[in-house]
N, C-alpha and C positions, 0 to 999 in steps of 0.2 A: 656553241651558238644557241641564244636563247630560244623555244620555241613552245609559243603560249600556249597549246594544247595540251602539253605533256604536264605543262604545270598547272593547270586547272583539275589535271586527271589526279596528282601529285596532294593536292591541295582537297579534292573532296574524297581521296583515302584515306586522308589524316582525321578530318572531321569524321567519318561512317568510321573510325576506328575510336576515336573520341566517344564519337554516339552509344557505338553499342558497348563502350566499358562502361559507359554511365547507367547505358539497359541492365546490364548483367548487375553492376553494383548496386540499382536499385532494386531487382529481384530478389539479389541477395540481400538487402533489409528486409525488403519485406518479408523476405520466408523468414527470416530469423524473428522479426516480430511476431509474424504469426504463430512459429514455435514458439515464443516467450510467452505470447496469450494462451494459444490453446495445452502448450504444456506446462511449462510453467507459472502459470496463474489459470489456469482453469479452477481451480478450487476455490479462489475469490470469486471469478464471474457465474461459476454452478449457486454459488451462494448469493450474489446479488439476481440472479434469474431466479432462484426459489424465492428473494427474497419479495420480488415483485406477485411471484405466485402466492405464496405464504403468509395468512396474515396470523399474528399470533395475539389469541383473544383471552386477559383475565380471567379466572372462573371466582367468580367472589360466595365464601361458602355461608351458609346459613348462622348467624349470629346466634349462642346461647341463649339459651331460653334461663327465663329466673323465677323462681315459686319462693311460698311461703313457708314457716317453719313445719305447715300442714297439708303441704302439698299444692296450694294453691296457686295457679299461674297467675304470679305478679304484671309479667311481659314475655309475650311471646311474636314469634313472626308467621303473617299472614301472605298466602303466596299474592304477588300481583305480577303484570305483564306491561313494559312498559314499550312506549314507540321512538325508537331512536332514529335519528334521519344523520350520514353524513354526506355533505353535499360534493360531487364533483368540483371539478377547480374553472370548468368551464361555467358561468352562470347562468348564463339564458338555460344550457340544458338544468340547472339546479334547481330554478326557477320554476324550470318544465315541472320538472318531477314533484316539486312540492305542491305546485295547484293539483297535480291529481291527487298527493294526498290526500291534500284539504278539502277534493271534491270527494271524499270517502268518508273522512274522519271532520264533522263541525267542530271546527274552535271558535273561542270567545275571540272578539273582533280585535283586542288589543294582542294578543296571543299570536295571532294570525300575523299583523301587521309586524309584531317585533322579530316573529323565525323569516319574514322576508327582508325585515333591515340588516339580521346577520350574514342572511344567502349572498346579498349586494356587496356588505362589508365585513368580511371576515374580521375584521379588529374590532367588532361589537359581541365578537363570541369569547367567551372561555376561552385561550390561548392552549390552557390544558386537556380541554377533556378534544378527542377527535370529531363525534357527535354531535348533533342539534337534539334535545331530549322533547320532544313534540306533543308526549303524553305518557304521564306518570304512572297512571291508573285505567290501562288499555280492558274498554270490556269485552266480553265474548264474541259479539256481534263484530266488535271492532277488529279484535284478532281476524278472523273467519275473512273479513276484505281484506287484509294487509295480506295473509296465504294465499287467497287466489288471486291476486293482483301481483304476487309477488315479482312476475318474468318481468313485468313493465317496471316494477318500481326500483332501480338503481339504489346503492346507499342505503336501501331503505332495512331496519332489523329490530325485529318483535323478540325482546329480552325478558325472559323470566328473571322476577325478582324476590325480595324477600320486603313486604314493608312490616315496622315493628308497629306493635298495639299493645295499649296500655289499658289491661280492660278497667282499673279501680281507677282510671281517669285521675282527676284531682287528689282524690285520698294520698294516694303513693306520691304524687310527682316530686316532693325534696327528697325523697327515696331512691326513684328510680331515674331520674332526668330526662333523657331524650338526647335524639339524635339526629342528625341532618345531614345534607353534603357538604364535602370538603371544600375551601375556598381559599384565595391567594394566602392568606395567611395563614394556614393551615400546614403549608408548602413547606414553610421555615422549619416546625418544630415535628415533624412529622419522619418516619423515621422510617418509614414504607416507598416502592416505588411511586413515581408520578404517575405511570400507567392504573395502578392499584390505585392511587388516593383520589384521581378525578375521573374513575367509571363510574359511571351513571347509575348501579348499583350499590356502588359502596358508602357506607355511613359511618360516621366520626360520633363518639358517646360525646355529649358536651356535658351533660350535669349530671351526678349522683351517679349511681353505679353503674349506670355505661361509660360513665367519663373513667371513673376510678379502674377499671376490670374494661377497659376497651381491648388491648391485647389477648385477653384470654377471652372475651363474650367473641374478637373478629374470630378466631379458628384461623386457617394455614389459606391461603389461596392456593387455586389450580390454574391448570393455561390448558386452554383448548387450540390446536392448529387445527388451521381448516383452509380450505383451496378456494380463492377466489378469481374471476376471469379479469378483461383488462378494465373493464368498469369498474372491478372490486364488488360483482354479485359472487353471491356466495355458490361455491359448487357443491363442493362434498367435506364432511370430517377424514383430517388425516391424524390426527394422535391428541391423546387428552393424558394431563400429569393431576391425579386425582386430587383433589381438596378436602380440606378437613376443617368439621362443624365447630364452633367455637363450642367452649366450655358451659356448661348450665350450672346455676349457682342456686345453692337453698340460702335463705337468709335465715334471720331468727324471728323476722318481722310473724307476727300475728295477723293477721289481713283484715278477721273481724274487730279485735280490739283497735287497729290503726285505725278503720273508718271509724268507730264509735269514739276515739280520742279527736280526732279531725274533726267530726260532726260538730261534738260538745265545745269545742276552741271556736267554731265559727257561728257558735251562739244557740245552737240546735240543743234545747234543752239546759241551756248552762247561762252564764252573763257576762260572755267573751265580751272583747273590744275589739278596731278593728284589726289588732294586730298581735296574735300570741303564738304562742309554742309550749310544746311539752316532752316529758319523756317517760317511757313505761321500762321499768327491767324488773329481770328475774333475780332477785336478790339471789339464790341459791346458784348458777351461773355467769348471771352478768350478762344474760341475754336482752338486746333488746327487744321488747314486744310492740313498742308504738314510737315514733320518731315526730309527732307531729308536729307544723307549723301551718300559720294561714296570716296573708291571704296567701294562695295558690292558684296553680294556674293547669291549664288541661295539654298534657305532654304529647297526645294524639294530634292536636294542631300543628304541631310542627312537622308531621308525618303527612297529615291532608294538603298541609302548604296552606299556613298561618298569613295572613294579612294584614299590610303595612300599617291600617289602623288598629288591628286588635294587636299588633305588636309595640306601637309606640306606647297603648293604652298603658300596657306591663309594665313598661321600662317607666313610664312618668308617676308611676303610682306610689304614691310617697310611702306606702307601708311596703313596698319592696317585696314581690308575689315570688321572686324568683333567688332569694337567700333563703337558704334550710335557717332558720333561726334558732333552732334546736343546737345546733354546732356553730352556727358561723356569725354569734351578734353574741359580746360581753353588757350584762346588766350589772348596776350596784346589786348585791345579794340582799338588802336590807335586812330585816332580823331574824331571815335562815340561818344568818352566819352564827348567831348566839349558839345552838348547841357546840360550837367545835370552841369557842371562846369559854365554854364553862367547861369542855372536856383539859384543856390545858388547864386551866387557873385551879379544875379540881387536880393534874398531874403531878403540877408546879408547885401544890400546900398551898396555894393564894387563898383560896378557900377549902372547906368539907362541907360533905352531903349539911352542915347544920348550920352553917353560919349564915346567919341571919345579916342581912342589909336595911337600914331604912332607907325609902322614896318617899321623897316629901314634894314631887313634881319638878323639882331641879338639883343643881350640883354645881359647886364651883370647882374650875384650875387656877389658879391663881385669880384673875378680876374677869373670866371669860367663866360664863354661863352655861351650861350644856343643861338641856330639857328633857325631860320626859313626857313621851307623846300624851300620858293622862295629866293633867296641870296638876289637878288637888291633890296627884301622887298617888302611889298603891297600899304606902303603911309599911309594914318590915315584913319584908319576905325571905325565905333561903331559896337556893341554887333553881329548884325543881319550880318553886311559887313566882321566879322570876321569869322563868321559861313559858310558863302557865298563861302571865300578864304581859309579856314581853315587855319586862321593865326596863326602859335605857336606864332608867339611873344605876340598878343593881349593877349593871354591866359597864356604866363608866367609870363605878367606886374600884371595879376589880382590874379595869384596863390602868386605876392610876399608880397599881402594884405591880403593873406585866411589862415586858418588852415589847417592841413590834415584834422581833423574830420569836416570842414565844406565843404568838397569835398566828404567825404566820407558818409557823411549824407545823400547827398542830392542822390547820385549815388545810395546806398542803397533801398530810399524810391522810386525809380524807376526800382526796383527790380535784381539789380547786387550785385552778391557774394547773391545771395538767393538761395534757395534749395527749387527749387518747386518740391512738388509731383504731380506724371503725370502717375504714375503706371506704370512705367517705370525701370528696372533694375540700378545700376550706374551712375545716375544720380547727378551729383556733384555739390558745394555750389561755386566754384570759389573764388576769393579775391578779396576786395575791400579794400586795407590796412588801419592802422591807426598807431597812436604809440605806442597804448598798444599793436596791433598785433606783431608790429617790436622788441618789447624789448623782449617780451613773446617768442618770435622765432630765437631772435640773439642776444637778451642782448644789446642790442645797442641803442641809444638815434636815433631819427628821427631828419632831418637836414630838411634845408627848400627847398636848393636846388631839394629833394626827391618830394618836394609839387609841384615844377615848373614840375617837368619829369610827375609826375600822373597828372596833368591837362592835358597832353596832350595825356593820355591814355596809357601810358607807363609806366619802371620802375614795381612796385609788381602788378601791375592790371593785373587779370585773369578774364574773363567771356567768359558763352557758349554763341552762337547762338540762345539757345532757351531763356537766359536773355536777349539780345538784341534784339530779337523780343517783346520780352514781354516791356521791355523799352521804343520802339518805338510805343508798344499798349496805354500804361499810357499815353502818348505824344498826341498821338493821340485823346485819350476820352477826353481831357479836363484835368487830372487830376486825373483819375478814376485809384483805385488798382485793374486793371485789372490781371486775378490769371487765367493761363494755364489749360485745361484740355484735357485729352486726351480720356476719356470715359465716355459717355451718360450717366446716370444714370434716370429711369424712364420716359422718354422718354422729360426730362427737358431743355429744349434748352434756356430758356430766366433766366440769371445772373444777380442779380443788386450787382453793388460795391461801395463800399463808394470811396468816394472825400479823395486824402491823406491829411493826416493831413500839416497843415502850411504851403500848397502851392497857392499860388494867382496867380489867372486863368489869371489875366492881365500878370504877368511874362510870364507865357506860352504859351499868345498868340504871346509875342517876339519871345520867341526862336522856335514857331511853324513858322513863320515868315522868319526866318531865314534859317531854314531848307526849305521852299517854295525855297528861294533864290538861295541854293544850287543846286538846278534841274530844275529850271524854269526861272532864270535871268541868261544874257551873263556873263561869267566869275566865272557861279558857278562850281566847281569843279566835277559837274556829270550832267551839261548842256546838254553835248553828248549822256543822258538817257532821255533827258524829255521825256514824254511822251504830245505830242504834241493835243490829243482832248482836250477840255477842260473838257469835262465832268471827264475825267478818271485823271486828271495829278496827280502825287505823289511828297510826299515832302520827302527829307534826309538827310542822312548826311555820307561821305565817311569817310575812315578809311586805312590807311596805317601803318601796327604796324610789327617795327622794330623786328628780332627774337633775342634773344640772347643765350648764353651758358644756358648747365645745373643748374638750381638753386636750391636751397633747397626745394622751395612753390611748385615747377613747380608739377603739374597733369599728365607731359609725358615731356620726353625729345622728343624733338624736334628735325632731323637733320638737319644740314645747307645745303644747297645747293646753285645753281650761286645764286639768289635772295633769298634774308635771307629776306624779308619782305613777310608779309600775307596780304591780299587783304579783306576792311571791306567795307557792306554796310549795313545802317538802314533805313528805310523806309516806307512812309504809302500812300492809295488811296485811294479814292479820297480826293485831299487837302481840299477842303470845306465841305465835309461829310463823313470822314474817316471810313473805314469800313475793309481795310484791311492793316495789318502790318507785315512787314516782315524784315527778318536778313540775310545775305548772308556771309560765310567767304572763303575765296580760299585759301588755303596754297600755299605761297611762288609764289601768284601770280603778286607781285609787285603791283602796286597801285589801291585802291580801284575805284577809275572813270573807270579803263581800263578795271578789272576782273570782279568786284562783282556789280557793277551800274546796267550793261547790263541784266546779267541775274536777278535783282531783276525788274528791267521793264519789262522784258517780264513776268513774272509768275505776275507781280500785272497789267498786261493790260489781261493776259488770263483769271485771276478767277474776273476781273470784268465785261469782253466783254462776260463770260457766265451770268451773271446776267441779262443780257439783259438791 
């Protein structure tokens, strides 16, 4: 017999039997997860708990320091203090926090206005760096309120830094370059972390020898761990992994003969134009003593934080403040190139020390005309007397006996169209053509008339200032493959260099000879430079190289202006014990005697009247 009490009683046994299996099987999850947390993953969550406690801070170390061959500090780092601000994620409080800042610290009103358009909208900041950097150049006073303000101010962190100084300003800067902070582009090719390349202490070399030596001038970073609360104020140091000081580098530079070349190229004393360069070496190792180019520009502005219009001014300045022109712009060599054109054609038997040429002011190749720069002609001269008048004709009669590759051999082995390293950014090979170059690049057979236009330094010849010093070095030793450098290494000053191959010292005492002539006999073409002691006299050789139109080869276009010609000189001192050689080029300063003679006498009568 049914009876409905019993099966109500029947019926809520089965559910509280239901119930409490479902109690028990959920306590048993849950103990079992809380076992899988606390013991089996405890070690992830100890690590994400420290990680909220623990922040881990870059230590970016002191950048090398760089002096001169004499000690002298080229660029060094000056301490500064800078003010970092990173904002909470809530704004009103970020907000909060940065008006008391700024009621501690005055900013410029635009300054002001932009650190509150990033506080608003986080996608107006750096995505990389954590910080808002508020001020660069924190003074003492300034410091002094950020310390005792510090409980109130959230975010807020006063960083020692390092900024670089360039105390020879201008003089040095195609030298030394400069340096700034990291930016998106910077990202790609950078080989550091992201944490390291966008702290607000860290600096990227961009030109000259911080670009070149930026690995070795950064040093090693360190990480500072330190405990901060749930704000992220800082509480205490908990472990520091030490850092290490970048590398310091001696160069070979001269510091006083740099400024005093710098000076004389930017008209101080000399009859620059507005755009030249030069080079000073030590024929006896190959050291450089003077690197200069102008115009130029002040590498400490980019440290103070350089302004949009003093930065457009650089970039739009059609003489280009910011190419080393010393290494990184190919000129026609105009009639520098004749001594290495007499040193072959005397190799080859095309001529001897004797053979005499007339110049009657022109010359034919077949129905094409080639001139010599004096119309009425020079009369007959040999090897040394053509050097003396810089005779194109002497040098087109002997190009109609030569090959290109026996002009360009000999040009070569006296280190034009060479790519010296010098650890130096941009630094470029120039041209010294031939005919596989010309076919290779134009499909085009070489003509001979081509052979007459490059003997006289014209036509596809490109070379820097630092090959033509370096030219004038080999000229100078005898012979010797004298090889550029610009950095000391172990405190090595004494180079020995081999003798170039296949060249006889008696040739080159001709065209050293010759070059004497140039500077030191009446009607040498940079007579008006001799340098008149005897002890100090230099010998040379001028250079007048035509500009022409845009070309294919060309390194830079070039603009024309009233004087389409550049202004060359090459040169070495003392003529009987050569010790120093130098290159001078003027842009568009018309002839090499008037431009470039004077001021390569003066900087080789100054760095030898300091030798005492």
């Amino acid at each position: 017999m049914f009876n409905p009490q019993q099966e109500k009683i029947r019926i809520f046994t089965r559910r509280s039997v239901v119930l409490t299996g479902a109690k028990y099987a959920m306590l048993a999850s849950l103990g079992l997860r809380l076992y899988y947390l606390q013991v089996k993953e405890s070690k992830k969550y100890r690590n994400l708990s420290e990680g909220n406690r623990i922040r881990l801070l870059p230590v970016i170390p002191r950048r090398g320091i760089i002096r001169d061959r004499n000690g002298k500090t080229i660029i060094e780092g000056l301490p500064r203090y800078q003010l970092i601000y990173t904002p909470p994620k809530d704004k009103e409080i970020a907000l909060e926090n940065f008006y008391r800042i700024s009621e501690l610290i005055k900013l410029p009103k635009n300054r002001h206005e932009e650190i509150i358009a990033q506080i608003k909208n986080p996608a107006l900041r750096n995505k990389k760096r954590s910080g808002i950097l508020i001020e660069n150049f924190l003074s003492w006073e300034n410091i002094a309120k950020m310390k005792l303000n510090s409980r109130e101010l959230s975010g807020v962190e006063v960083s020692y830094a390092e900024s670089r100084f360039y105390p020879y300003e201008n003089f040095t800067c195609h030298i030394t370059g400069y340096t700034s902070m990291a930016n998106e582009n910077d990202e790609k090719e950078a080989k550091i972390s992201k944490e390291l390349l966008f702290h607000p202490d860290f600096r990227l070399g961009r030109a000259g020898i911080e670009l070149s030596k930026q690995d070795e001038l950064m040093g090693k970073p360190g990480v500072k761990e330190i405990e901060v609360d749930a704000r992220g104020n800082y509480i205490k140091d908990l472990g520091y992994t030490s850092h290490k000081k970048g590398k310091d580098l001696k160069l070979t530079i001269d510091v006083d003969l740099q400024i005093r070349f710098q000076s004389l190229l930017k008209g101080k004393g000399g009859t620059a134009g507005e755009a030249a360069s030069g080079v000073l070496i030590d024929v006896d190792n190959g050291d450089i003593l003077a690197l200069a180019s102008v115009p130029d520009y002040d590498p400490n502005a980019f440290i103070r934080g350089i302004s949009t219009d003093e930065l457009n001014a650089l970039y739009k300045n059609p003489d280009k403040p910011f190419i080393n022109k010393a290494i990184s712009v190919g000129y026609p060599s105009g009639s520098t190139f004749k001594p290495f054109v007499a040193a072959a054609a005397l190799h080859y038997g095309i001529i001897t020390p004797n053979t005499r040429i007339y110049c009657g002011g022109q010359t034919y190749l077949g129905s094409r005309r080639f001139d010599c720069w004096k119309k009425e002609g020079h009369g007959s001269l040999n090897v040394q007397e053509a050097l003396q008048h810089s005779c194109n004709v002497f040098f087109y009669e002997i190009a109609k006996l030569m090959s290109i590759e026996q002009i360009s051999e000999f040009a070569t082995k006296f280190g034009l169209g060479e790519k010296f390293d010098i650890d130096l950014p941009q630094t470029i090979k120039g041209l010294i053509p031939t005919r596989m170059w010309k076919w290779a690049n134009y499909r085009e057979a070489w003509y001979q008339g081509e052979t007459l236009v490059t003997a006289i330094g014209q036509g596809y010849v490109q070379v820097t200032p630092l090959q033509l010093a370096v030219s004038a070095a080999r000229i100078a030793s005898g012979g010797r493959q004298v090889t550029p450098r610009l950095i000391i290494k172990d405190n090595q000053y004494e180079r020995n260099f081999p003798m170039i191959s296949g060249m006889d010292p008696q040739n080159l005492q001709v065209v050293m000879g010759g070059m004497a002539k140039v500077v030191n006999s009446y009607g040498g073409t940079a007579f008006a430079s001799r340098i008149e002691d005897p002890a100090m006299m230099m010998a040379g050789k001028t250079g007048t190289a035509q500009v022409k139109a845009k070309v294919k080869h060309a390194n830079r276009a070039l603009e024309k202006k009233d004087d389409n010609t550049h202004a060359l000189f090459i040169g070495y001192a003392p003529v009987y014990k050569p010790k120093y050689a130098v290159s001078v080029v003027v842009e568009f300063g018309g002839g090499g005697s008037k431009a470039a003679a004077p001021i390569a006498k003066q900087i080789l009568e100054y760095a030898q009247s300091r030798r005492g």
